[in-house]
C-alpha positions as CSV (number, residue, x, y, z in Angstrom):
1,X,-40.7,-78.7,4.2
2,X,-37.2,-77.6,3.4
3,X,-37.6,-77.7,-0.6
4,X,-40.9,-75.7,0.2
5,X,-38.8,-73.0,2.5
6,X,-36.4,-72.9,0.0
7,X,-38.8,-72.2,-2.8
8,X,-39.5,-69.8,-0.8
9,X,-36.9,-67.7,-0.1
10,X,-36.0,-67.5,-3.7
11,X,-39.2,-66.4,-4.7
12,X,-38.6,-63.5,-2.0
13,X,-35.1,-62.6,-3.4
14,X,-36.5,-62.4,-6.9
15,X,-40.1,-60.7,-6.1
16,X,-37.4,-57.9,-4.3
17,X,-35.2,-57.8,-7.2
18,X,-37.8,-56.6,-9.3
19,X,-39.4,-54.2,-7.0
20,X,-36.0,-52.7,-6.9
21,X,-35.0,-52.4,-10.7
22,X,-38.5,-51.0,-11.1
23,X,-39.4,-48.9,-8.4
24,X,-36.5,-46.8,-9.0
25,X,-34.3,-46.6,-11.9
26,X,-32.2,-43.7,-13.3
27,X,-30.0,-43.2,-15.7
28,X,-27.4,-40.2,-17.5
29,X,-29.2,-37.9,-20.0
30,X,-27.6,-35.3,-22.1
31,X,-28.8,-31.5,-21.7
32,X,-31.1,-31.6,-24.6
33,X,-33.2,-34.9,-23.5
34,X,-34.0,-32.7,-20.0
35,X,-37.6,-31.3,-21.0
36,X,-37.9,-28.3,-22.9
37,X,-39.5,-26.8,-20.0
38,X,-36.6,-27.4,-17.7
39,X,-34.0,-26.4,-20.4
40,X,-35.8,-22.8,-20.6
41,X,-35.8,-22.5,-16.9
42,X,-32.4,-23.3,-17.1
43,X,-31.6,-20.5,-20.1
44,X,-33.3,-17.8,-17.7
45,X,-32.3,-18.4,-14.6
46,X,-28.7,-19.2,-14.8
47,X,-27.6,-18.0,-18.7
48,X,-24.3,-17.9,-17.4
49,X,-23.6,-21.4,-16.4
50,X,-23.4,-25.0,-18.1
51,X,-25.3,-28.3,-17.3
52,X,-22.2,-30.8,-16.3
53,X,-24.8,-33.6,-15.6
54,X,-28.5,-34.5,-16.3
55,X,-30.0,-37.5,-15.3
56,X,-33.7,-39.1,-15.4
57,X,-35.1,-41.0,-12.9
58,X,-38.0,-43.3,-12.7
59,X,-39.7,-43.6,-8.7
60,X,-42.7,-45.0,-8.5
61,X,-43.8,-45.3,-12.3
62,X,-43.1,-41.1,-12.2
63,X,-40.4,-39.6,-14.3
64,X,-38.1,-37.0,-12.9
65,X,-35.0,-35.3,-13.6
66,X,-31.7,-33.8,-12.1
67,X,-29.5,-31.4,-13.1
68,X,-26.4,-29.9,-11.9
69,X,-24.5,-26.7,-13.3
70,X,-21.2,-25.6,-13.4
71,X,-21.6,-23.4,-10.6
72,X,-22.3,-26.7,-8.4
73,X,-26.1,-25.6,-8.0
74,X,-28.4,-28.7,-8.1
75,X,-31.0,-29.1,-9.9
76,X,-34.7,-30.9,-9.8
77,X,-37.9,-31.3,-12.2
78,X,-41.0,-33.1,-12.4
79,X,-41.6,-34.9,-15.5
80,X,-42.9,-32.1,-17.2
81,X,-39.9,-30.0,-16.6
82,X,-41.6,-27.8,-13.9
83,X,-39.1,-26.9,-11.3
84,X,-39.2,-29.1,-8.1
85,X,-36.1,-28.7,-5.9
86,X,-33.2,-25.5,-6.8
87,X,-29.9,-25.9,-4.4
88,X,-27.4,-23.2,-5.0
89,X,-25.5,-24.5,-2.6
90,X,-23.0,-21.5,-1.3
91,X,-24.7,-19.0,-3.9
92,X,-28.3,-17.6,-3.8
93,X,-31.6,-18.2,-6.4
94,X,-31.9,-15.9,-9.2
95,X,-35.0,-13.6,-8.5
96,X,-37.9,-14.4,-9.8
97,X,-37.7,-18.4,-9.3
98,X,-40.0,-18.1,-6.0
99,X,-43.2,-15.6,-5.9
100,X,-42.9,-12.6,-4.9
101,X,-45.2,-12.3,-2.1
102,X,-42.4,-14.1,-0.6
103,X,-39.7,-12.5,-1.2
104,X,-41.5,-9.2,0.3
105,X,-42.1,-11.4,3.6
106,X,-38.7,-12.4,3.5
107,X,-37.8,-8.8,3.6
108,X,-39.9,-8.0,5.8
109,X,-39.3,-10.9,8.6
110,X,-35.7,-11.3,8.3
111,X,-34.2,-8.2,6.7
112,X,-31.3,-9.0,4.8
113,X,-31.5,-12.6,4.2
114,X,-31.3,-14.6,1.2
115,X,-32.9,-18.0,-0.1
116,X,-30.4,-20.6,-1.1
117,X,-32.7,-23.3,-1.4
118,X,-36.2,-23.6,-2.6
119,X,-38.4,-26.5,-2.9
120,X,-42.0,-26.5,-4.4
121,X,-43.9,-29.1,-2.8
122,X,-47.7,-30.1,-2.8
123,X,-49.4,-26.9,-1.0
124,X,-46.5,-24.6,-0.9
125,X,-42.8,-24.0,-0.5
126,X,-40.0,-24.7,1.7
127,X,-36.5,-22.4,1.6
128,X,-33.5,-22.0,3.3
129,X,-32.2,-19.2,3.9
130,X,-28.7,-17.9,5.2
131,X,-28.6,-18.1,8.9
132,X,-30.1,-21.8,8.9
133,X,-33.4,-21.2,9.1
134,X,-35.9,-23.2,7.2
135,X,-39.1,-21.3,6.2
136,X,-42.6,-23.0,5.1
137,X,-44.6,-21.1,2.6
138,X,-48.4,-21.8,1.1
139,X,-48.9,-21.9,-2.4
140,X,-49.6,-18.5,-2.9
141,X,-47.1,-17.2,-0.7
142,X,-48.2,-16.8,2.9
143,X,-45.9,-17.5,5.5
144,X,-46.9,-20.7,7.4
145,X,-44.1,-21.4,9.7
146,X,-40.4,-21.1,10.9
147,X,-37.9,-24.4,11.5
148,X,-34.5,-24.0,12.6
149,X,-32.3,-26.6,11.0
């Protein structure tokens, strides 16, 4: 009964082990092994700054990738270098990143404001913008709902 509990738990540990090394792994990529796709997106929207680290990540049998520029803004991709998550932290996004049927709602619903985060998810898009609000958009840019953070 012991030896069989033992057995046991050491099958657990290792069956865990594994999950772990292979349900998530990431590693430190140079600039040029990002996708092309994220490198132009990169080139557009912020010419003016550097990639000081790019990483890949493996969740869930799906690659991804991270990126963060010398102005401290984080990045995120899919694996086909489609934009996922842009943090500009203190700064705001370049125009043109989100649609612009947004942007015009923006303007029109909270004059004056500006996005500093923008996530694409499945459906639509979630940004932040100054004041702490957190604003829920469809896909094609129709304003879904308001959070406060």
């Amino acid at each position: 009964m012991m030896r069989a509990l033992k057995s046991m738990t050491v099958l657990a540990t290792m069956v865990a082990s594994l999950l772990l090394l292979t349900g998530c792994a990431s590693s430190r990529i140079s600039y040029r092994r990002l996708p092309a796709e994220a490198r132009t997106f990169i080139e557009r929207y912020f010419p003016t700054e550097s990639c000081v680290y790019a990483e890949r990540e493996r969740d869930d049998g799906r690659r991804e990738y991270e990126a963060k520029l010398s102005n401290g803004t984080d990045l995120e991709f899919h694996g086909t270098g489609q934009w996922k998550k842009v943090d500009c932290g203190y700064s705001f996004l370049p125009a043109g990143i989100v649609p612009q049927a947004i942007i015009e709602d923006l303007a029109v619903r909270y004059p004056g404001a500006k996005i500093y985060k923008a996530k694409r998810e499945r459906g639509g898009y979630e940004i932040k913008i100054t004041g702490g609000l957190e604003l829920i958009y469809s896909a094609d840019g129709t304003f879904v709902r308001e959070d406060r953070s």
